[in-house]
Steps between C-alpha positions, in 0.01 A plus 500: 500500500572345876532141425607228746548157357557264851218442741421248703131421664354276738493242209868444627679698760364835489231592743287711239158325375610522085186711529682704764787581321376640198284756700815559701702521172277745375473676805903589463476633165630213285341486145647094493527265693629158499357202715834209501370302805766203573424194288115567462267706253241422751432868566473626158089472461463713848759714419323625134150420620573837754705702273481848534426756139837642452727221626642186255544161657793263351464211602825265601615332754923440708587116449753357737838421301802352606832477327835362650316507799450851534106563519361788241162646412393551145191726394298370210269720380190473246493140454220271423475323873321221318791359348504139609895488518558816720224468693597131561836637621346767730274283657800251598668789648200603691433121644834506666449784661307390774732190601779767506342717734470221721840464519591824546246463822676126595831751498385756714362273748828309523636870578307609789249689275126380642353615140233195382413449112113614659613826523717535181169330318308800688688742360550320140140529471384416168839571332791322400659392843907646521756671665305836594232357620766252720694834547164670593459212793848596640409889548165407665715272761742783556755295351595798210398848534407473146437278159833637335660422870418105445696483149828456629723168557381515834131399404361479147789619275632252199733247726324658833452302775151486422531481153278205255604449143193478283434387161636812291499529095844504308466892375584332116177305550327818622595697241391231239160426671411850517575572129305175415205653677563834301634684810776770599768391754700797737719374757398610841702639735855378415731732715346421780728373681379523874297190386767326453735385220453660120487362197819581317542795214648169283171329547297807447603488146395175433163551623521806270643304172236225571220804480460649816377820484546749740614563876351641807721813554309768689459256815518552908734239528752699276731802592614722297819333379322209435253652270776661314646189424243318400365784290817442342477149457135514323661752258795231417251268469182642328298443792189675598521717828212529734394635846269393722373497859458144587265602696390227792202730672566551888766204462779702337538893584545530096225715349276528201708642241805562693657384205418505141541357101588781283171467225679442215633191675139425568422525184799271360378260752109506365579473133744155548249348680267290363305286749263773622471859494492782755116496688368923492285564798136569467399589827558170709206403730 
């Protein structure tokens, strides 16, 4: 089994239809797939109503953490999105996600960069308005060569010049929410340092004693070294180990299944969760 459990759509940042993706995901061979769209579940109904036979959808979505100050993503997987108090907590993250891309565009202005909030809107489209798509506006004005190019302390890095706090969830809260709603919680991403500061190992093992319950391993944003490490750190910890692409469409040169969740991890990951359960495709529309 090929299974890839970090996607994003156009529901947030990817540029994908959900409907899109899961062809595509078929397309390279995966037998699972994973939709975790920043913040939203809003792509979910697409994304099974054009499920191709052969491939599983788990549905999840990346919420925007913060701890100390350092900003973190953590993957929730199968949990009921109707669950007033997570949802209410998602949809407060969302909301300030538009007044902080205006201020990321206020920043560039005062810069030199001509970029307007019409264009970054443009290029939002229906999705939940952030950094790539601000990132995105930077590469069309010849500003970056490229997305990744516009993550750095020069632009739209943590503590860039560029950079906009926004309304971020305490991981402990995460964690608690998405249990509430009967969900799975991996941390994305958390050697990747190129996007600025980690979260420490020390804090890591909170998370993990208050019932986090895996980590994204297998990730682009990780070398070698790092992998080992925290492959090390899971085992010390009894967390989970996954792999995925993170795949952002033509936004990110990542691809479908570049990297992948060993299946008995998947399967770990299905039977703790209770919220909802992994969609089979029937043929998809």
């Amino acid at each position: 089994m090929r299974i890839d459990l970090h996607t994003h759509s156009t529901a947030s940042d990817g540029t994908d239809t959900p409907a899109e993706l899961v062809r595509n995901a078929a397309a390279a061979g995966l037998d699972v797939v994973a939709l975790t769209d920043h913040d939203t579940t809003r792509g979910h109904a697409e994304a099974q109503a054009a499920l191709p036979e052969g491939l599983t959808l788990v549905t999840g979505a990346e919420l925007s953490c913060r701890i100390d100050r350092i900003s973190m993503h953590m993957l929730a997987y199968l949990f009921d999105p109707a669950e007033p108090a997570l949802l209410a907590e998602r949809e407060l993250v969302r909301d300030d996600r538009v007044p902080r891309a205006r201020g990321m565009v206020a920043k560039l202005n005062e810069l030199g960069v001509p970029v307007t909030w019409e264009q970054v809107a443009r290029i939002a489209g229906d999705g939940s308005v952030g950094r790539p798509h601000v990132a995105t506006a930077l590469v069309e004005l010849g500003v970056v060569p490229t997305v990744s190019d516009a993550f750095t302390p020069e632009w739209l890095a943590d503590g860039g010049r560029a950079y906009v706090e926004k309304h971020e969830t305490d991981p402990f809260e995460a964690i608690r929410l998405v249990k509430g709603a009967g969900g799975v919680t991996v941390f994305a991403h958390p050697g990747a340092s190129k996007r600025g500061r980690t979260v420490p190992e020390a804090a890591i093992a909170e998370m993990a004693a208050a019932g986090l319950d895996g980590i994204e391993v297998d990730h682009m944003d990780h070398d070698e070294p790092t992998r080992a490490r925290l492959r090390g750190l899971a085992k010390e910890l009894g967390l989970l180990v996954t792999g995925s692409s993170d795949y952002h469409g033509s936004r990110k040169t990542c691809a479908l299944g570049e990297y992948t969740t060993d299946p008995e991890v998947y399967g770990e990951i299905t039977r703790r969760a209770t919220g909802a359960f992994p969609v089979p495709g029937t043929g998809g529309f």
